[in-house]
LOTORGU-829829 format. One line per 10 residues: number of its first residue (from 1); their letters; for each residue x, y, z of N, C-alpha, C. Coordinates in steps of 0.2 Angstrom, whole numbers. Layout:
REM LOTORGU-829829
NUM	a	X/Y/Z/X/Y/Z/X/Y/Z ~ ...
***
This chain:
REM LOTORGU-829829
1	xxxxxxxxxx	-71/-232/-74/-68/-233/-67/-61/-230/-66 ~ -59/-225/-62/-52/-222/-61/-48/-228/-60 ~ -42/-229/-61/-38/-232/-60/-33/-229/-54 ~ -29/-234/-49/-26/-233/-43/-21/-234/-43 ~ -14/-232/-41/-7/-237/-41/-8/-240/-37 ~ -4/-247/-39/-2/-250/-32/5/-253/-35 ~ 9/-256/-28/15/-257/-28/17/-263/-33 ~ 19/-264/-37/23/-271/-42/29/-273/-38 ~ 26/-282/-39/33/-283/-36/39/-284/-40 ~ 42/-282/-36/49/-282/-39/55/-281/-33
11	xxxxxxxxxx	62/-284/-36/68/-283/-32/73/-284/-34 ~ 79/-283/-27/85/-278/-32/86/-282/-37 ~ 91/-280/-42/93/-281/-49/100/-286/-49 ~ 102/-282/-42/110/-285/-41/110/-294/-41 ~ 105/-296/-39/104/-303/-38/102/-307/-45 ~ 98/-303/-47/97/-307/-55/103/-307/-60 ~ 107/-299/-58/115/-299/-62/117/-307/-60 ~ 121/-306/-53/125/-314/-54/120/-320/-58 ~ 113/-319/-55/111/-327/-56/112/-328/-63 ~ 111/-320/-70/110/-320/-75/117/-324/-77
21	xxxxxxxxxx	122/-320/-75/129/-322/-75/132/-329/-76 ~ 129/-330/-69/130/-337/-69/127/-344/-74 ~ 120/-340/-74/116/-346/-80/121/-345/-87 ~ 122/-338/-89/127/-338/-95/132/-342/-97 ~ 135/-340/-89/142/-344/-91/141/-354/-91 ~ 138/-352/-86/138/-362/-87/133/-363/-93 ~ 128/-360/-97/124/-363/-103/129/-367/-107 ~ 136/-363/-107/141/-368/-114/144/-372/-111 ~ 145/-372/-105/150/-377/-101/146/-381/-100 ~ 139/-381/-99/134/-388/-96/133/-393/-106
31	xxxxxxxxxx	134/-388/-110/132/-391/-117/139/-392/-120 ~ 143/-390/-116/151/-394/-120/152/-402/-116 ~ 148/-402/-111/149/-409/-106/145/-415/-111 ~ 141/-412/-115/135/-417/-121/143/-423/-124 ~ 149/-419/-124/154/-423/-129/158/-428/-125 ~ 158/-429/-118/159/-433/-117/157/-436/-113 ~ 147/-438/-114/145/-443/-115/140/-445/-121 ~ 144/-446/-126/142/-447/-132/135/-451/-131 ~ 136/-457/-127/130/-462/-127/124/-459/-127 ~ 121/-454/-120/116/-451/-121/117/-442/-119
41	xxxxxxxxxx	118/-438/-124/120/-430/-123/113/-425/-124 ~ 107/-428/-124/103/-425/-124/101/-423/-118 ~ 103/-423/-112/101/-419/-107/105/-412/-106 ~ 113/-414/-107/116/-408/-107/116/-403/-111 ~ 112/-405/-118/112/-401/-124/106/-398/-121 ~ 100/-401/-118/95/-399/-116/95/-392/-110 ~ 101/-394/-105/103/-390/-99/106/-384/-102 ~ 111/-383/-106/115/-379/-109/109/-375/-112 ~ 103/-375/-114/99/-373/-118/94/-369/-113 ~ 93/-373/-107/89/-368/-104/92/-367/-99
51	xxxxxxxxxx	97/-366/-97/104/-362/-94/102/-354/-98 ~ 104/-355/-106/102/-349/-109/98/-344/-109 ~ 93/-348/-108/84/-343/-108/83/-341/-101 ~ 85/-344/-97/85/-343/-90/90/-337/-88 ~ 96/-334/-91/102/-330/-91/98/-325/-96 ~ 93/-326/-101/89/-319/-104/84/-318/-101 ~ 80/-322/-95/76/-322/-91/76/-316/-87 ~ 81/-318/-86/85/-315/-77/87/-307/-80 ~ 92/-308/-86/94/-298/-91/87/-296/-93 ~ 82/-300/-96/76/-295/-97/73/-293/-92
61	xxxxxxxxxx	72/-294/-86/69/-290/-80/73/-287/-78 ~ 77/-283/-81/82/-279/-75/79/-273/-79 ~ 79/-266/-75/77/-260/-77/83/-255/-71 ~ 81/-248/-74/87/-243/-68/82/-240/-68 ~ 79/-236/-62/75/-232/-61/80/-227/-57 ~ 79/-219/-60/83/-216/-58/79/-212/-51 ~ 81/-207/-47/78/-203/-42/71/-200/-45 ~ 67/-201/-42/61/-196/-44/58/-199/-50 ~ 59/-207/-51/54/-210/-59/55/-217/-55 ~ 47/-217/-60/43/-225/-56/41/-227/-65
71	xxxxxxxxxx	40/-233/-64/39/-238/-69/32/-241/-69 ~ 30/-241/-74/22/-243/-75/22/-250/-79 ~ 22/-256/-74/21/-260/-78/15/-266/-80 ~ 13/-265/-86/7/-268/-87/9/-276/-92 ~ 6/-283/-91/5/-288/-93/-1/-290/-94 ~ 0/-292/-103/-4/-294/-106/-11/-289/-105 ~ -11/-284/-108/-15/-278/-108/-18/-276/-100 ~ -12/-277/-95/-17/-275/-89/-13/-275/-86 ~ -14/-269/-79/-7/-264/-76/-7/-268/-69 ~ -1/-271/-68/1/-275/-62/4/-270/-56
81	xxxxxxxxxx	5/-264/-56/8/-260/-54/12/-255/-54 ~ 16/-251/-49/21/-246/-50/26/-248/-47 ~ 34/-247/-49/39/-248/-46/44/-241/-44 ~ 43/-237/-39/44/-232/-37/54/-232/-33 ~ 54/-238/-32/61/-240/-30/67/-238/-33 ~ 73/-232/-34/77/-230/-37/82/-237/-36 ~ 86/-235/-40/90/-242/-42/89/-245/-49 ~ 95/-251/-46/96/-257/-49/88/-261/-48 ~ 83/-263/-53/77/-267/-51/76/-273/-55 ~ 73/-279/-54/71/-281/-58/63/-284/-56
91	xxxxxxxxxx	59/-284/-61/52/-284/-60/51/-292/-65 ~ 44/-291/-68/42/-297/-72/45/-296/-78 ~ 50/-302/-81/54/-299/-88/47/-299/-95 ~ 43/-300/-93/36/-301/-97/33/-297/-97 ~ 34/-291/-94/31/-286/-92/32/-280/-98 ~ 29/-276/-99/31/-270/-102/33/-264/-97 ~ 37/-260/-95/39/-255/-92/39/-250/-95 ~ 34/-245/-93/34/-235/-96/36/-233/-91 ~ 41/-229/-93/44/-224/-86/41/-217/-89 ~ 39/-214/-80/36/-210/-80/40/-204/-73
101	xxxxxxxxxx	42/-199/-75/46/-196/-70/40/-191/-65 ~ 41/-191/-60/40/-188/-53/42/-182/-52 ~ 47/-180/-55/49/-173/-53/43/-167/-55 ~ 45/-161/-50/41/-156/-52/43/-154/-59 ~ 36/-150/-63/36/-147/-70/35/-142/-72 ~ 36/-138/-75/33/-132/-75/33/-130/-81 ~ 28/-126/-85/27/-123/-90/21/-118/-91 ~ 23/-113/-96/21/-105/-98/16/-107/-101 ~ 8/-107/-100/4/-107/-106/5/-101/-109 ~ 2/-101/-115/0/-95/-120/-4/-90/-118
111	xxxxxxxxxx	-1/-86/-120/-7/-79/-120/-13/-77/-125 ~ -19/-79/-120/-26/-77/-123/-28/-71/-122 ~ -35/-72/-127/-37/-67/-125/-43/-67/-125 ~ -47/-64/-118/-52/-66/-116/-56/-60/-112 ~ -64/-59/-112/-65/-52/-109/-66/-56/-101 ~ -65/-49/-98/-66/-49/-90/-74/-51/-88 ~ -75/-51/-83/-82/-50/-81/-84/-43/-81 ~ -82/-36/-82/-85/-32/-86/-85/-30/-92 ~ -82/-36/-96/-83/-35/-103/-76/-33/-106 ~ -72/-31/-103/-67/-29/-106/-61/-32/-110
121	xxxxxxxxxx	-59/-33/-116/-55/-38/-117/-48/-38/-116 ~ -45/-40/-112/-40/-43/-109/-34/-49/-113 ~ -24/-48/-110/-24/-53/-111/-21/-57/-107 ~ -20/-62/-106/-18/-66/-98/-15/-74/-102 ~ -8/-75/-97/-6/-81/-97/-3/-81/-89 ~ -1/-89/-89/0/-90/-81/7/-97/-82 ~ 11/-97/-79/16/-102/-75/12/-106/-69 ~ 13/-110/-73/11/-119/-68/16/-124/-67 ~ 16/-125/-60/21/-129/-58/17/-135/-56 ~ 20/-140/-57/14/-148/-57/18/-155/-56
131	xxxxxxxxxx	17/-160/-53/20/-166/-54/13/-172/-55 ~ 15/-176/-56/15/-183/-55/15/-186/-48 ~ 8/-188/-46/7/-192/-40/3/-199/-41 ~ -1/-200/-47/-3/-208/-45/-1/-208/-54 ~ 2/-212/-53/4/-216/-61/0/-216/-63 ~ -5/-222/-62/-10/-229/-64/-14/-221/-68 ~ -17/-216/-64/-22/-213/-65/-17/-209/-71 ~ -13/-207/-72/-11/-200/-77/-7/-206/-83 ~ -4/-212/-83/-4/-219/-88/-11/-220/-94 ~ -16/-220/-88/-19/-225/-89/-27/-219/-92
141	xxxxxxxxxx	-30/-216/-87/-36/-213/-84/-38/-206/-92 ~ -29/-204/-94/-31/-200/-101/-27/-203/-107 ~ -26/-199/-109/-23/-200/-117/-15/-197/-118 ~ -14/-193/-113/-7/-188/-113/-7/-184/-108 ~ -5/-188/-104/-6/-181/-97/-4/-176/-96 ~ 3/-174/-99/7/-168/-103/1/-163/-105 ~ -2/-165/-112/-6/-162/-115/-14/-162/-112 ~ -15/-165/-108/-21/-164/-105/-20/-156/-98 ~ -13/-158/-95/-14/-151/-92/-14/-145/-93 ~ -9/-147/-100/-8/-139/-102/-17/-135/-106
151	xxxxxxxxxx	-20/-141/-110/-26/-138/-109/-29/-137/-105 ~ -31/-141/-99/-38/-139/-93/-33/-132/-90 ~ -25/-130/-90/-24/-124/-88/-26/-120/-89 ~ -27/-119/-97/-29/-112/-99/-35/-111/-100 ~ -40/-117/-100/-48/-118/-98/-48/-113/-92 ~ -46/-116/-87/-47/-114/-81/-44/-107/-81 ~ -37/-104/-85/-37/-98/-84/-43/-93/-89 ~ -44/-96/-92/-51/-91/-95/-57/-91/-91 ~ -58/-97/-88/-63/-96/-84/-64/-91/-78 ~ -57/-91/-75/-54/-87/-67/-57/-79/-72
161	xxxxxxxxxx	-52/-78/-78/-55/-72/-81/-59/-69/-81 ~ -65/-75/-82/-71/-71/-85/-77/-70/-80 ~ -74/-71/-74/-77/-71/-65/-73/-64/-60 ~ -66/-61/-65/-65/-55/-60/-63/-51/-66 ~ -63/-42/-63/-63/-37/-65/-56/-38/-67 ~ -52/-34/-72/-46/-35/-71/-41/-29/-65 ~ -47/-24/-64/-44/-20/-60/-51/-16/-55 ~ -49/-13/-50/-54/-12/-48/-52/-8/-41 ~ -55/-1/-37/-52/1/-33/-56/0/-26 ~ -61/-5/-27/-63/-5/-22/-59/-12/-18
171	xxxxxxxxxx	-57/-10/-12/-52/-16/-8/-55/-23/-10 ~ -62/-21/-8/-69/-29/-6/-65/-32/-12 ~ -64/-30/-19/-69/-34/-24/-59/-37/-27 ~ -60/-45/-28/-55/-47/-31/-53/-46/-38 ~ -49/-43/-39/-46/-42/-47/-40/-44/-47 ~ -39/-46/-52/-34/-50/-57/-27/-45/-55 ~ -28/-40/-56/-21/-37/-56/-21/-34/-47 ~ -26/-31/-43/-23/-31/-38/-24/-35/-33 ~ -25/-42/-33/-26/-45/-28/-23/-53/-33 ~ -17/-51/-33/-11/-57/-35/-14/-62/-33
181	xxxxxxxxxx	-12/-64/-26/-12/-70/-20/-17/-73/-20 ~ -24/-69/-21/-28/-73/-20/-30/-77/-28 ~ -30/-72/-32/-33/-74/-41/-27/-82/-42 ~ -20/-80/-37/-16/-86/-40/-20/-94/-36 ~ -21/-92/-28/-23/-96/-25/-30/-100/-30 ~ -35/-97/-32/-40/-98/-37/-39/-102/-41 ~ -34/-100/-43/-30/-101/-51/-29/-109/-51 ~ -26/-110/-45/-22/-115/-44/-27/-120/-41 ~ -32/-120/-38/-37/-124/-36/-40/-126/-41 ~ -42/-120/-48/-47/-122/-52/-43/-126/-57
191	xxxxxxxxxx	-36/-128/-56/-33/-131/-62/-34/-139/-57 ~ -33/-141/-52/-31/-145/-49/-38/-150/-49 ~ -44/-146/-49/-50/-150/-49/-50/-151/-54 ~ -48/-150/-61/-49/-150/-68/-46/-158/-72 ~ -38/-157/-67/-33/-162/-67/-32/-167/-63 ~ -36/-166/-59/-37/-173/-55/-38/-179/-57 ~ -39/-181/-61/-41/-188/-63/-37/-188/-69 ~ -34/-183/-70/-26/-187/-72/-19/-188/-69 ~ -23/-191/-60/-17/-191/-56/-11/-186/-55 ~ -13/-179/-56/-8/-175/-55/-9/-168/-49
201	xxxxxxxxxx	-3/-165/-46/-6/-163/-43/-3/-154/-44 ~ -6/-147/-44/-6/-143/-44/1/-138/-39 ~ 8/-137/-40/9/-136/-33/9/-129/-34 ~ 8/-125/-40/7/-118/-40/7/-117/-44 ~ 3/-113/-44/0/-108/-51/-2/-99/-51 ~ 3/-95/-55/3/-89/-54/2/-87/-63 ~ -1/-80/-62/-1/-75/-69/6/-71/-70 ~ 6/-75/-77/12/-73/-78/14/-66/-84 ~ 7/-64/-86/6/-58/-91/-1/-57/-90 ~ -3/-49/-90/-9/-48/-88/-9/-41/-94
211	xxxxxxxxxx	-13/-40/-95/-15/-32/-100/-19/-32/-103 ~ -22/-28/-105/-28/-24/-110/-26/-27/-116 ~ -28/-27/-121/-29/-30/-127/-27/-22/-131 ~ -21/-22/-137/-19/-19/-140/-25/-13/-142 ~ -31/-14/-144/-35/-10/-147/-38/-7/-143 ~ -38/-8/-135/-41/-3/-131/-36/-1/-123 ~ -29/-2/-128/-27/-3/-120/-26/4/-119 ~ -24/13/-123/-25/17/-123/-32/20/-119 ~ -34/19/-123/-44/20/-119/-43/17/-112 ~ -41/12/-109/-42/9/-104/-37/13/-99
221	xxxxxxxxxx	-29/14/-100/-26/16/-96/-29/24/-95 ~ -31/26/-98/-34/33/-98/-41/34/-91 ~ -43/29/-92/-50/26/-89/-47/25/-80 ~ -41/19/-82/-39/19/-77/-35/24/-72 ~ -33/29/-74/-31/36/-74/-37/41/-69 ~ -40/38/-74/-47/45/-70/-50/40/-63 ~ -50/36/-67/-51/30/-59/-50/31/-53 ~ -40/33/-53/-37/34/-47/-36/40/-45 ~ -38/45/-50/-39/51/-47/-45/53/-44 ~ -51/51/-45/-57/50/-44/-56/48/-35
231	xxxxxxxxxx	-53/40/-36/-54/36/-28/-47/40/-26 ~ -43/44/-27/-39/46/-22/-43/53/-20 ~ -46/57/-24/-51/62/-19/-55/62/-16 ~ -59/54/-18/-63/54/-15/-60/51/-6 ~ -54/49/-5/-50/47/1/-49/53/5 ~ -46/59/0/-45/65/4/-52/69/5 ~ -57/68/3/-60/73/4/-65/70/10 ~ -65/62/12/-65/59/16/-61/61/24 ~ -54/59/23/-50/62/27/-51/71/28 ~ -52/75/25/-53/80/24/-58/80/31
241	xxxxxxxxxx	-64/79/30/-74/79/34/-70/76/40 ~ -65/72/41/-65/69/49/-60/74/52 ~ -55/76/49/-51/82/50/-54/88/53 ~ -58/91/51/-64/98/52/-66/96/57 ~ -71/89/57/-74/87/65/-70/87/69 ~ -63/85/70/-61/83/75/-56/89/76 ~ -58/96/73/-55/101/73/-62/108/77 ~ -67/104/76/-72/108/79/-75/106/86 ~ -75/96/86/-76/96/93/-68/97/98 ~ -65/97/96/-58/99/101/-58/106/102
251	xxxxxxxxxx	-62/111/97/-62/116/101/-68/118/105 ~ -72/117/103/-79/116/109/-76/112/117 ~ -75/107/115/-73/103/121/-66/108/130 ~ -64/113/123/-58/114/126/-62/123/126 ~ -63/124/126/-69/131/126/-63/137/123 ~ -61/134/118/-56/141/115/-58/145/114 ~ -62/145/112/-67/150/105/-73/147/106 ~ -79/152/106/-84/149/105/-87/152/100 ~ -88/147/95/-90/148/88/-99/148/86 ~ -101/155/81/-109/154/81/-108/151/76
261	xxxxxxxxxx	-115/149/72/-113/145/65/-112/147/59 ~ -114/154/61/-109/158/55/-100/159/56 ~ -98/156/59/-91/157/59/-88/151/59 ~ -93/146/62/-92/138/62/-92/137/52 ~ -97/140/49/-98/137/42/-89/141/39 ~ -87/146/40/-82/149/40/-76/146/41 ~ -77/144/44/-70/139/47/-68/132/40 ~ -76/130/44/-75/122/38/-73/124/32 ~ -75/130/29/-74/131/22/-65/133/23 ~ -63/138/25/-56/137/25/-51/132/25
271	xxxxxxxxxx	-55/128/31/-52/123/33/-52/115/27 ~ -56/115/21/-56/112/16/-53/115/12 ~ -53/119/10/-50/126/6/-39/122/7 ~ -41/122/12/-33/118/14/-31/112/15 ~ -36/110/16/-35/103/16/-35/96/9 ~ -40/102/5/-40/97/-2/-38/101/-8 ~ -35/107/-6/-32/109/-10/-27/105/-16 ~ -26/108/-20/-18/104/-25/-12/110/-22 ~ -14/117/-22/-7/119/-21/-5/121/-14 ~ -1/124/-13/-1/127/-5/-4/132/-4
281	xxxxxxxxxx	-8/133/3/-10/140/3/-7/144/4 ~ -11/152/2/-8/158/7/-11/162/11 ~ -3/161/16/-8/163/23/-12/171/21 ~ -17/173/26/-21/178/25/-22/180/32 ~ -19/187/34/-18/191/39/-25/193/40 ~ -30/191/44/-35/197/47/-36/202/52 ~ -35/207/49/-35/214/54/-43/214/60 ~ -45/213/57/-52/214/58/-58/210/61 ~ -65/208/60/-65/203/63/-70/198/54 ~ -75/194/57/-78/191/54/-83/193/51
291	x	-86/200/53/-90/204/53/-89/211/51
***
């Protein structure tokens, strides 16, 4: 069964200082009274002596809880609560107190290596930023909660890996390298389901090294190379076909020229000829006609 925080009682500290103060000083002054009544002094011997325990009573419940750290206290093997109160505090002096900080955390996992969803071996680590939201659960619920996120992190980032491409030129499709925002947002969901129930909570998670694997990163960027030349021709030769059309119906529509389909086919070739070229053209003077 998960375990819950709930609140422990406790309060300020400042009051238990005097009271502690107070029992101290009077412990020898109540058992120095024993000698001037000799006849019967075993009460003040008595008084003086738990005067004393009552003044260790009062100093062992006092704790300092700084900004941003709460104290987990457990009695006789079982958690009475959390004291999240900054300050001067004092709780059960019979209690054990583990302080456990709130602040945000962050750390670098290690760089794996792991293949993509098409098989390619990749290496990848990410920066996790994390804190501490239920004590009782991140105390009590694992073994190290330090050490358990840092594992279910890199779990999760080889899993994120092994469900996207690491690159990919089609917009649809989410890849590791061009679509940051989303792989982080992922990223960061799949840690926080993992780590839940160790009371912690995910507040961000980015890839912090992404690349090919030494043995094919050569191969790969060559691959990715012909990739972008590839989806970039294939964009202008795209742009190209809407170009001609919209270069042939504006002259029909506007009756400049009326073209048969042997001049029409003449055109379009020029007009690709130009369009998808690599160099510049040259221009070419016709005297004469088509024919």
């Amino acid at each position: 069964m998960a375990m819950k925080e709930n609140d422990a009682i406790s309060s300020s500290g400042w009051l238990a200082v005097i009271l502690g103060l107070a029992a101290l000083i009077g412990s020898p002054v109540v058992g120095a009274l024993a000698r001037f009544h000799q006849d019967n002094p075993a009460p003040y011997v008595i008084g003086g002596g738990v005067l004393f325990v009552v003044a260790i009573i009062f100093f062992r419940g006092l704790f300092v809880n700084g900004p941003n750290e709460a104290r987990v206290l457990t009695f006789a093997g079982r958690y009475t609560g959390t004291v999240r109160a900054s300050g001067l505090r004092w709780a059960n002096p019979l209690a054990s107190k583990r302080r456990v900080s709130l602040r945000a955390r962050n750390f670098e996992t290690q760089k794996i290596k792991v293949n993509d969803v098409e098989g390619n071996p990749i290496e990848i680590g990410a920066i996790v930023v994390w804190k501490v939201v239920d004590t009782a659960q991140a105390i009590f619920d694992v073994d190290n909660f330090t050490s358990f996120v840092n594992v279910q992190a890199e779990t999760a980032m080889r899993n994120l890996a092994m469900h996207h491409p690491y690159d990919s030129h089609d917009e649809q499709v989410v890849s590791l390298r061009g679509s940051s925002d989303q792989i982080s947002e992922f990223l960061r969901n799949e840690i926080e389901k993992r780590v839940e129930q160790a009371g912690v909570k995910i507040m961000d998670a980015r890839i912090a090294h992404l690349a090919y694997s030494p043995e094919i990163a050569q191969a790969m960027l060559q691959r990715q190379q012909a990739g972008a030349i590839i989806a970039a021709r294939t964009r202008i030769v795209e742009g190209a076909v809407s170009m001609v059309e919209m270069a042939l119906d504006q002259l029909a529509k506007r009756h400049i020229v009326e073209l048969d389909a042997e001049r029409k086919a003449a055109m379009v070739s020029n007009l690709l000829v130009v369009l998808c070229g690599e160099r510049s053209t040259q221009p070419v003077v016709n005297a004469g006609t088509l024919y």
